[in-house]
Structures are given as structure tokens and as C-alpha cells.
TORMIFI-873361 format. One record per residue (C-alpha): residue in one letter; x, y, z; residue number from 1. Coordinates in Angstrom, 2 decimals, always signed. Each point is the difference from the previous one (the first is absolute). Example, Ala and Ser with C-alpha at 12.3 -4.5 7.8 and 13.67 -1.06 7.14 Angstrom:
<atom aa="A" u="+12.30" v="-4.50" w="+7.80" i="1"/>
<atom aa="S" u="+1.37" v="+3.44" w="-0.66" i="2"/>
//
This chain:
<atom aa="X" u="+12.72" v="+81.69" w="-56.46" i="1"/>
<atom aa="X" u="-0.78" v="+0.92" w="-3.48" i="2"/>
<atom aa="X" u="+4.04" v="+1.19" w="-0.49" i="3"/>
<atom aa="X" u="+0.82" v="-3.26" w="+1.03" i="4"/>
<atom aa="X" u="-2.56" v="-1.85" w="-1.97" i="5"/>
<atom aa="X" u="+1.58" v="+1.88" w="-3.23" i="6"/>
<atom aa="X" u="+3.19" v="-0.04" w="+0.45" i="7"/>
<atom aa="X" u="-0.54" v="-4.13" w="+0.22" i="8"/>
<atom aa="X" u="-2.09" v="-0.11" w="-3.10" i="9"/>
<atom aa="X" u="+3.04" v="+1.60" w="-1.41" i="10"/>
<atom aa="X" u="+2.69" v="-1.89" w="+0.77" i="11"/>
<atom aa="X" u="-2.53" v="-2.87" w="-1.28" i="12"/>
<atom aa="X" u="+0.13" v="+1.74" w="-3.00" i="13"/>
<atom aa="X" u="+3.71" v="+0.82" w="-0.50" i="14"/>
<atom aa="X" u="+1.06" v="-3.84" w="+1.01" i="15"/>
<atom aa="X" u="-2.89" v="-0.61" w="-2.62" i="16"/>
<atom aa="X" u="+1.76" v="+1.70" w="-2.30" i="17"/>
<atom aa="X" u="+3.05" v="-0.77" w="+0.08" i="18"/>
<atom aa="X" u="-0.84" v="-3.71" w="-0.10" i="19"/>
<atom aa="X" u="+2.12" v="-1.24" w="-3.15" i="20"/>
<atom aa="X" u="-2.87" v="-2.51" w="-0.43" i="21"/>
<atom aa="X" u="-3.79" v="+0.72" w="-0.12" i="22"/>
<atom aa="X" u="-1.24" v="-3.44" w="+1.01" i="23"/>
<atom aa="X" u="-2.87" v="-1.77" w="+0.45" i="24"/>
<atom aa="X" u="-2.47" v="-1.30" w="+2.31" i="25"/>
<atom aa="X" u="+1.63" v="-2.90" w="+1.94" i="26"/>
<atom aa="X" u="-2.29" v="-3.14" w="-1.15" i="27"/>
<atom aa="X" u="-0.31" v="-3.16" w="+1.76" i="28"/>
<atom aa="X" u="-2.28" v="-1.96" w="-2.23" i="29"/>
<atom aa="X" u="-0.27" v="-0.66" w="-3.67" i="30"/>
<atom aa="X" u="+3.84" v="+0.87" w="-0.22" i="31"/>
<atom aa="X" u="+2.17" v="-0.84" w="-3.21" i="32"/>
<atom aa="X" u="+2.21" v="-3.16" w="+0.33" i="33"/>
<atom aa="X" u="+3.17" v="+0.78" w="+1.10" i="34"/>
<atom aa="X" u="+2.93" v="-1.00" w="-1.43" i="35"/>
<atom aa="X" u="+1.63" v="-3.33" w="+1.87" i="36"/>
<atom aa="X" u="+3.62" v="+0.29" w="+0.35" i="37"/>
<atom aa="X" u="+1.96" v="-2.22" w="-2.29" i="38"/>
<atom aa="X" u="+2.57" v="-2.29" w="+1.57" i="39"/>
<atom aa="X" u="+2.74" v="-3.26" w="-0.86" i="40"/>
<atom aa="X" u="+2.36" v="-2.41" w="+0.62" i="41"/>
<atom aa="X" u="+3.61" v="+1.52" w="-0.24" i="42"/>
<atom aa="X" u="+2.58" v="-2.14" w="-0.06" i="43"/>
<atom aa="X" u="+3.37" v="+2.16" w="-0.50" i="44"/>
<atom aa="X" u="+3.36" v="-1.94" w="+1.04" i="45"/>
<atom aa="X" u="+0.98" v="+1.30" w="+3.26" i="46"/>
<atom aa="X" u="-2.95" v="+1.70" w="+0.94" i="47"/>
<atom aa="X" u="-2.25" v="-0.94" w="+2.16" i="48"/>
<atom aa="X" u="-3.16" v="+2.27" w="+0.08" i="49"/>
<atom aa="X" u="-3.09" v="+0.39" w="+2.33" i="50"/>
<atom aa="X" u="-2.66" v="-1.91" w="-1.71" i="51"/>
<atom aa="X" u="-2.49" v="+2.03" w="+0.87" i="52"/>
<atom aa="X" u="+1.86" v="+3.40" w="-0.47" i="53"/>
<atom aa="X" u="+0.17" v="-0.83" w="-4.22" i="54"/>
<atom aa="X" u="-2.09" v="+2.04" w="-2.34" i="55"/>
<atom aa="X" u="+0.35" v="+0.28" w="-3.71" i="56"/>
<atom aa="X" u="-0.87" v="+2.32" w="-2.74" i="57"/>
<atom aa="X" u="+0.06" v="-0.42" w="-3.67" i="58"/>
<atom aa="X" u="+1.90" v="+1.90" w="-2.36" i="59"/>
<atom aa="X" u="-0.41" v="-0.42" w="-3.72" i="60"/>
<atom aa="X" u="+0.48" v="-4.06" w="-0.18" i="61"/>
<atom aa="X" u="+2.31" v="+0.37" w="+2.83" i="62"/>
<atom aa="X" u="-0.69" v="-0.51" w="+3.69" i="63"/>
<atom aa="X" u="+1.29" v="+1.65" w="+3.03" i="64"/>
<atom aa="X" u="+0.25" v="-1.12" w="+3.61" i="65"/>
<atom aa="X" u="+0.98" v="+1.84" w="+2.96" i="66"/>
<atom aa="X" u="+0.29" v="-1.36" w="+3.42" i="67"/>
<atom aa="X" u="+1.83" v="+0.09" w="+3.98" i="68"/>
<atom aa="X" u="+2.84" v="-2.34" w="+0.26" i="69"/>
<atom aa="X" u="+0.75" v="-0.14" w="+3.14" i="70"/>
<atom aa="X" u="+3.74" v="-0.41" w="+1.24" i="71"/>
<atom aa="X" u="+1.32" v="-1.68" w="+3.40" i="72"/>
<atom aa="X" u="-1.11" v="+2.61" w="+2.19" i="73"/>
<atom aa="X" u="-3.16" v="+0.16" w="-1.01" i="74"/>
<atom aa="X" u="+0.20" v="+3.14" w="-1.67" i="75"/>
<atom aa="X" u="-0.81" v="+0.32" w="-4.04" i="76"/>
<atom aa="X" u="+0.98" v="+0.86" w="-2.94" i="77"/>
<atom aa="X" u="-2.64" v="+0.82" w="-2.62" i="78"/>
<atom aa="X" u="+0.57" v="-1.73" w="-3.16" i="79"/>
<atom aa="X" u="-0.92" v="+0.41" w="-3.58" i="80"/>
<atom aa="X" u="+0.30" v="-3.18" w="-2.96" i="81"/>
<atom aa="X" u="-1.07" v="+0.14" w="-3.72" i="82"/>
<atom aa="X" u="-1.15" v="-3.36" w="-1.96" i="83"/>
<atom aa="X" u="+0.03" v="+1.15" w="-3.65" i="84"/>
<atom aa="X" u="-3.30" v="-2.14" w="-1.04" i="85"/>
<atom aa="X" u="-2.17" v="-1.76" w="+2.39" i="86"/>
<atom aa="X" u="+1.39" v="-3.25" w="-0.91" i="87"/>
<atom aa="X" u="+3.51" v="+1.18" w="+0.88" i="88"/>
<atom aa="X" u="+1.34" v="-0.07" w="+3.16" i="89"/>
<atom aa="X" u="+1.20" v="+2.97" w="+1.83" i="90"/>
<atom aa="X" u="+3.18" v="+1.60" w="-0.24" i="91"/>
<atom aa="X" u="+2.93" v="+0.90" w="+2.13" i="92"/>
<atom aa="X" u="-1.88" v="+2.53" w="+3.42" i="93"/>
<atom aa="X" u="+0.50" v="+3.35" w="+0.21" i="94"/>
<atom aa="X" u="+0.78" v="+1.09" w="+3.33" i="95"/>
<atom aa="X" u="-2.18" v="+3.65" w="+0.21" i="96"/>
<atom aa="X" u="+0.33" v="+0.82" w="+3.59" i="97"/>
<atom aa="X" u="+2.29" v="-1.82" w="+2.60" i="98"/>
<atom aa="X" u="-0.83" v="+2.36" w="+2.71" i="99"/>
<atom aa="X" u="-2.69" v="-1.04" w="+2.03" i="100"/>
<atom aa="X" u="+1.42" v="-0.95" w="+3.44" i="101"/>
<atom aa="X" u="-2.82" v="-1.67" w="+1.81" i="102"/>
<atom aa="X" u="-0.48" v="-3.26" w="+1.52" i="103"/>
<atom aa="X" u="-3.30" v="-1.12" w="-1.49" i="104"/>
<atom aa="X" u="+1.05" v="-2.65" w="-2.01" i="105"/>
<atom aa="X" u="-2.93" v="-0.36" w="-2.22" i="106"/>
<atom aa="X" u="-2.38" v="+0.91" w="+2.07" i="107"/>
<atom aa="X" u="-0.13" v="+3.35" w="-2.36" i="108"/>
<atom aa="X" u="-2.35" v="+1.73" w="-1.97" i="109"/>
<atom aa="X" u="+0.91" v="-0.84" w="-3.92" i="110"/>
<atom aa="X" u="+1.13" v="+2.28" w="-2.56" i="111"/>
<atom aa="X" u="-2.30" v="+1.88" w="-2.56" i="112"/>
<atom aa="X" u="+1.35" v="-0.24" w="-3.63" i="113"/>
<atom aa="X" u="-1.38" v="+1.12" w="-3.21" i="114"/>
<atom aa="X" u="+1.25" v="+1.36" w="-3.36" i="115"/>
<atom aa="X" u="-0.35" v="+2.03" w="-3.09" i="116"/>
<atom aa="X" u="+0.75" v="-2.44" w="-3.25" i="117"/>
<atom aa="X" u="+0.41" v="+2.60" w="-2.40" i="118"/>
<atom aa="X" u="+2.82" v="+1.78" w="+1.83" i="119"/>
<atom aa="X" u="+1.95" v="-2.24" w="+1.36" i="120"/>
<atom aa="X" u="-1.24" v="+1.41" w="+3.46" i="121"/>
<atom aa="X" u="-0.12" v="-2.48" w="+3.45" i="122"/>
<atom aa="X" u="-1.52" v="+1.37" w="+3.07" i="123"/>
<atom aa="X" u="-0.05" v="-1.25" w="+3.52" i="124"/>
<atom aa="X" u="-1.10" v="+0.89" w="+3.73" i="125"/>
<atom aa="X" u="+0.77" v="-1.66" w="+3.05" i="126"/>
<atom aa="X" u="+0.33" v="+0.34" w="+3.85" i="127"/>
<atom aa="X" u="+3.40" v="+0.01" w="+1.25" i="128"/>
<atom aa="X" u="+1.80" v="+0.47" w="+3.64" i="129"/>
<atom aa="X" u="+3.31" v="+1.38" w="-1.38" i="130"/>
<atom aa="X" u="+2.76" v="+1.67" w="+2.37" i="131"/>
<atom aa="X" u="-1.30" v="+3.18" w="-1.43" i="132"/>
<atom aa="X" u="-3.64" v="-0.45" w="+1.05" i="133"/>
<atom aa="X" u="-2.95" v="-2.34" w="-0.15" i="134"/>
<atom aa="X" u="-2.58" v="+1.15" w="-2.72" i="135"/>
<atom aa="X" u="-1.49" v="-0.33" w="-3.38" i="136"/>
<atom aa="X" u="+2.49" v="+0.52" w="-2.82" i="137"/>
<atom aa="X" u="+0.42" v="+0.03" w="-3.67" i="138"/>
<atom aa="X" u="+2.28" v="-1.46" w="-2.86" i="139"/>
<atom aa="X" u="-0.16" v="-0.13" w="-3.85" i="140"/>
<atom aa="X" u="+1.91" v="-1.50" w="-2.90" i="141"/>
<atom aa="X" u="-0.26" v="+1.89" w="-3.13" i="142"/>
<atom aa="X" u="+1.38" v="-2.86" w="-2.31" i="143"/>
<atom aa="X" u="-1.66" v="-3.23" w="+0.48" i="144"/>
<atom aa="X" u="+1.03" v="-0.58" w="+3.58" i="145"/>
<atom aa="X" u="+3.64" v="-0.65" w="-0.98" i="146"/>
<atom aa="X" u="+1.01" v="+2.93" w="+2.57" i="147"/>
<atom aa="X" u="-2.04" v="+2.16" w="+2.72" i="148"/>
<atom aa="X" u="-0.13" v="+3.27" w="+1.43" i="149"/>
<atom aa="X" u="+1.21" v="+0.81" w="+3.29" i="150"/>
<atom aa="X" u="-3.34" v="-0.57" w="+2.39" i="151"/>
<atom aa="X" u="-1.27" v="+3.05" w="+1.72" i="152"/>
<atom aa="X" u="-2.83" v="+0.24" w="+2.72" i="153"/>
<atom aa="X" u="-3.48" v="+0.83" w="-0.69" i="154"/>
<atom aa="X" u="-1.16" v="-0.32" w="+3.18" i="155"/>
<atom aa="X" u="+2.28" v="-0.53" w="+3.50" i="156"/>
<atom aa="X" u="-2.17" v="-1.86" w="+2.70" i="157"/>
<atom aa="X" u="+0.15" v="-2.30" w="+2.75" i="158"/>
<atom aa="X" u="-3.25" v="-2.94" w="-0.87" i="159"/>
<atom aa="X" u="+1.28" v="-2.50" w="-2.74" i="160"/>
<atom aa="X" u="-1.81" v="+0.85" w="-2.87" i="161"/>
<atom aa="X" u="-2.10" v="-1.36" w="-3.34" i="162"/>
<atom aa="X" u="+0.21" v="+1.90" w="-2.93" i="163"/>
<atom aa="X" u="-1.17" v="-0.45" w="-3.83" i="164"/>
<atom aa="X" u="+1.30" v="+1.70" w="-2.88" i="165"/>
<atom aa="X" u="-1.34" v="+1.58" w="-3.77" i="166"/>
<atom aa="X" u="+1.47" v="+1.80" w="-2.77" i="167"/>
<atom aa="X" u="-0.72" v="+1.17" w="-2.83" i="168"/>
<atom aa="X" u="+1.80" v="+2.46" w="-2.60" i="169"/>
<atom aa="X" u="+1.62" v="+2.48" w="+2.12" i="170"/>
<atom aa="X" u="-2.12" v="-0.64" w="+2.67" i="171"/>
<atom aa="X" u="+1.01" v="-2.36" w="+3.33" i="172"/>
<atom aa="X" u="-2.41" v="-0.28" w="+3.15" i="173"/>
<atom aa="X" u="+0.92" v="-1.95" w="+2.83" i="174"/>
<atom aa="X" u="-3.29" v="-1.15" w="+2.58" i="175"/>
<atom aa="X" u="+1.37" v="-1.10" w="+3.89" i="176"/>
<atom aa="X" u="-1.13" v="-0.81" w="+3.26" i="177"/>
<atom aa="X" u="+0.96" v="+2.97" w="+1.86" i="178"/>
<atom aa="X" u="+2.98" v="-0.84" w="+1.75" i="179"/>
<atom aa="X" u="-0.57" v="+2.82" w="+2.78" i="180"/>
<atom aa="X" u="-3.59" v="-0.35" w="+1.09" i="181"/>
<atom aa="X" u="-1.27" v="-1.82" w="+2.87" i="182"/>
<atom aa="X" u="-3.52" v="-0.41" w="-2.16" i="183"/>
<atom aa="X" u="+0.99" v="-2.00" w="-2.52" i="184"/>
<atom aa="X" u="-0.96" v="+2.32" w="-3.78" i="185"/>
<atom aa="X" u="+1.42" v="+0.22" w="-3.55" i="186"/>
<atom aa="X" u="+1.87" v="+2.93" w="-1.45" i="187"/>
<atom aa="X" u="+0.92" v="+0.23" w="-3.59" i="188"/>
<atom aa="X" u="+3.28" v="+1.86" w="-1.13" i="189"/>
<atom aa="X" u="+0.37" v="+1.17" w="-3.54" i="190"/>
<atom aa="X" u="+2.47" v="+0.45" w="-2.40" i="191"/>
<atom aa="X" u="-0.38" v="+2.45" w="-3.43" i="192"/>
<atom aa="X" u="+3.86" v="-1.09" w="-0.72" i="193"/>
<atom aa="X" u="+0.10" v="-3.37" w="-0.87" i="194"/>
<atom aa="X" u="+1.38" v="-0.54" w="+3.87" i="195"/>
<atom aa="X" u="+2.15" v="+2.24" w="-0.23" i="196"/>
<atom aa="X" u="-1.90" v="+2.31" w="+2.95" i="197"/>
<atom aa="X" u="-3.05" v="-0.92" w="+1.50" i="198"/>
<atom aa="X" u="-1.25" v="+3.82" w="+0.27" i="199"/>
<atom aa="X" u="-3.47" v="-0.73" w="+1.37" i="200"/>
<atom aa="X" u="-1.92" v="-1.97" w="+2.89" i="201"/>
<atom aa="X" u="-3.42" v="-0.96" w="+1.12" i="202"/>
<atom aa="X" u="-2.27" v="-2.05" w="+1.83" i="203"/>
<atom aa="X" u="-2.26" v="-2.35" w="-1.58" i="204"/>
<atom aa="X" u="-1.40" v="-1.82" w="+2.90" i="205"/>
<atom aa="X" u="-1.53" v="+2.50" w="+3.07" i="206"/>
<atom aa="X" u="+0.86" v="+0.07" w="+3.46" i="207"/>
<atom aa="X" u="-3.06" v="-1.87" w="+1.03" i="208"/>
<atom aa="X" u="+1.10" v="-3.01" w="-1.74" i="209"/>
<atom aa="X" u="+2.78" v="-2.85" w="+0.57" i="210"/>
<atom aa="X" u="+0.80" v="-0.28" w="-3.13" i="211"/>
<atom aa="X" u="+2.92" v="-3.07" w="-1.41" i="212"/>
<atom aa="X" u="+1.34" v="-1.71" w="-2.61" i="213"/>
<atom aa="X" u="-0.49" v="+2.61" w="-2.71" i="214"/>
<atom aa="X" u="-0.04" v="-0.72" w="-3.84" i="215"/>
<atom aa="X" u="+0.61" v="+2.72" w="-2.61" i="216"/>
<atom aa="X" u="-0.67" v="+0.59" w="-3.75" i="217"/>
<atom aa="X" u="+0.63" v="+3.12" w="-1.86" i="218"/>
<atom aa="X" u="-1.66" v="+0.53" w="-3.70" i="219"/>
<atom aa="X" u="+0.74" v="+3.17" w="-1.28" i="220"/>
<atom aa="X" u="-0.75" v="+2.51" w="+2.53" i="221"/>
<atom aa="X" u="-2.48" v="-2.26" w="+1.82" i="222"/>
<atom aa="X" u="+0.79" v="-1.92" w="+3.07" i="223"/>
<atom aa="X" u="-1.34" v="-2.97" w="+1.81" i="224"/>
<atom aa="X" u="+1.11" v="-1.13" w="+3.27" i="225"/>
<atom aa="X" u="-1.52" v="-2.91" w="+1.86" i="226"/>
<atom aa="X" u="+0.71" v="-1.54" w="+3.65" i="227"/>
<atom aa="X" u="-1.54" v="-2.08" w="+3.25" i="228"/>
<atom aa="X" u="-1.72" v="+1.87" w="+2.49" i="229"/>
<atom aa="X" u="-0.34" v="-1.31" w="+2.89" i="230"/>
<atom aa="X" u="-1.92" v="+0.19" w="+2.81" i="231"/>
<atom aa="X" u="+1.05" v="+2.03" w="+3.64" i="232"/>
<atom aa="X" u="-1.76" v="-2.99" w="+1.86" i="233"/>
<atom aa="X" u="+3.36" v="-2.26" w="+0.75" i="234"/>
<atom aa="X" u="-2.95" v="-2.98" w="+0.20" i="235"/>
<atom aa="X" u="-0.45" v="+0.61" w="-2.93" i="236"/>
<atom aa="X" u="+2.00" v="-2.02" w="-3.08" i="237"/>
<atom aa="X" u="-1.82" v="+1.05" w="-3.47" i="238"/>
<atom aa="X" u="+0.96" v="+2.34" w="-1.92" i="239"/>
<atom aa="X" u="-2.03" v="+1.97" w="-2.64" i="240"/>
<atom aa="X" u="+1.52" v="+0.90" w="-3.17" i="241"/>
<atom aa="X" u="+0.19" v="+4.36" w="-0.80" i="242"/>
<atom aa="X" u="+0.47" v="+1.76" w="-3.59" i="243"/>
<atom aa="X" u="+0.73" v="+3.59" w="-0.79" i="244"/>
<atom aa="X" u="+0.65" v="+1.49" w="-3.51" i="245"/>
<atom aa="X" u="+1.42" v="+3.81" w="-0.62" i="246"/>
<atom aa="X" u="+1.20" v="+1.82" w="-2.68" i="247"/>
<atom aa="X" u="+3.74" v="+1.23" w="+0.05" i="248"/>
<atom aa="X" u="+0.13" v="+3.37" w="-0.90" i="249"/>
//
């Protein structure tokens, strides 16, 4: 009994340990404000994008927009436009990844965009049912969203998923509904190579939890990540918002 009892205090320890994050404390009261994603009106000749799949980030005086247009079929395209000045309108799409094959129409989870001003830098994450395999994936543009990176997969999984997205110098971390598991949680992958990899995972909301709809900030090494919980009771509709902070070692 005591063997036992030690060798699970140590692999406690060890999956301690090897935690990229030390977090917090999940708190369920007195939490910051999160961040409300920002959204518009895109009106791009020849598109015609899921309202509700739009969100928009600033960069410098510019502003960015990424979307799902979805084609015939019902499967998508995820889209990317540029309006110089807020005033402006926006400019010709950018067609980022034409591979999603499902037949959702826009009944989809949307897109998670952000960007870094100073570099030039776009970043986005997304669910996607491509021919390849239904997951979480990832795509950049390293000059001003003019062109993007081939998308890669941060996460393959059955359960259409919501993500949110940070960065911040060389440093990219993706939060997600886990795509996989049957209780709904958050996972957080992270990237020390501006996208280029994302080298490390963790959880950020526990197995006890069901745990949607995550929001993510990163600030130096520190990150916050907020979502719904909700409760196991099916009778039950509210929802009761959940905050966790770590620091990215």
C-alpha cells in the first residue's frame, strides 16, 4: 500500500513538473474582465461570409478580418480581408485555407485571429474537417496578411471545436475546447517559435469541470485563460464564468 501510495505521489510530482505552466488556483468569483471578441460587417465583392463567424483584430491603424465563407456544398473556406484605416473599406479576401470539406454550412465554430503590429505577424486558429482529418489547426502570415503559411494541425479530433488565440514576441498560445473528450475541458498549446512549432501542451481547465468557450491573453510570460463552465445537471441552463492565470516558463 505504501509502494503504491509513493509511486502515485510521484508521478503527481513528475506530471507536476513537467507542466510548462505553473498555474493558478481556478477562481470563480471576483475574476478580471475578459476580453469580448471584436467583430464587423464585411462586405468584400463576391464573398459572402457567415455573419457570425467574423472577428477582427487591429493592426497598427489597420484592421483585419477573418471569417468562413461557405461555398455550395456547404463546406468553407476560411477567409482573411485587410481595410487599411477604419474608415476604409476592406480589400480584395485572401483565401487561407480552402480545405475544409464538411457540410455545416455556418453552423461552425468561428475563427480565432490576432496579430503582432510591429512585425508584420498575423495569426489564426480554427476548426476544420479537411480530407486529411478533422482537428484544430494553425496558419500565419509573416507580412501583413498579404500571403499565409501552409496550415498544420495542432490538435486532430472528432467534437467541433472553439478556440482563442494570443501572441506575443516570439511567443504564440492557442486555448481550445478539447476536441477528443467526452467531458467537455480546455487545453492550451504553446508555441516558443513564433508558430512555427507548438513544442508544448497543457490543461488549464481539470477533468472535473465542463469547461467552453475559452478566451486567452498572453503578457509576457503570464497567461490568462477564461471560459463557461457549466453545470453536469442537463436541467440545468446557467452557466458560471471560470479564470485561471499561470506563468509560462
Amino acid at each position: 500500500m505504501r509502494v503504491t501510495s509513493l509511486v502515485a505521489i510521484l508521478a503527481v510530482a513528475t506530471a507536476c513538473a513537467n507542466d510548462p505552466v505553473e498555474w493558478s488556483a481556478t477562481r470563480y468569483a471576483g475574476t478580471p474582465t475578459p476580453p469580448a471578441p471584436t467583430t464587423s460587417i464585411v462586405e468584400v465583392p463576391g464573398i459572402r461570409p457567415c455573419a457570425l463567424s467574423v472577428r477582427t483584430v487591429r493592426m497598427g491603424s489597420a484592421a483585419l478580418a477573418a471569417w468562413w465563407d461557405v461555398r455550395a456544398d456547404s463546406s468553407a473556406s476560411l477567409m482573411v480581408a485587410k481595410s487599411p484605416e477604419p474608415a476604409a473599406g476592406w480589400e480584395v479576401a485572401v483565401e487561407v485555407d480552402p480545405s475544409d470539406r464538411s457540410r455545416r454550412g455556418c453552423s461552425r465554430p468561428p475563427p480565432a485571429v490576432t496579430s503582432d503590429p510591429a512585425k508584420g505577424y498575423v495569426y489564426l486558429s480554427y476548426y476544420a474537417e479537411p480530407a486529411s482529418g478533422d482537428g484544430i489547426f494553425f496558419v500565419h502570415s509573416m507580412d501583413s496578411a498579404a500571403t499565409f503559411h501552409a496550415p498544420f494541425p495542432i490538435l486532430f479530433g472528432e467534437n467541433p471545436a472553439r478556440v482563442a488565440i494570443a501572441a506575443k514576441g516570439d511567443r504564440v498560445v492557442v486555448a481550445y475546447e478539447d476536441p477528443n473528450s467526452v467531458q467537455p475541458r480546455i487545453g492550451v498549446a504553446l508555441s516558443r517559435t513564433e508558430g512555427h512549432l507548438f513544442e508544448e501542451r497543457t490543461a488549464a481547465s481539470s477533468d472535473n469541470s465542463r469547461a467552453k468557450q475559452p478566451i486567452v491573453v498572453l503578457a509576457a510570460d503570464t497567461i490568462r485563460v477564461w471560459w463557461s463552465e457549466y453545470s453536469a445537471n442537463p436541467s440545468v441552463s446557467a452557466t458560471r464564468p471560470a479564470y485561471r492565470e499561470g506563468i509560462w516558463k
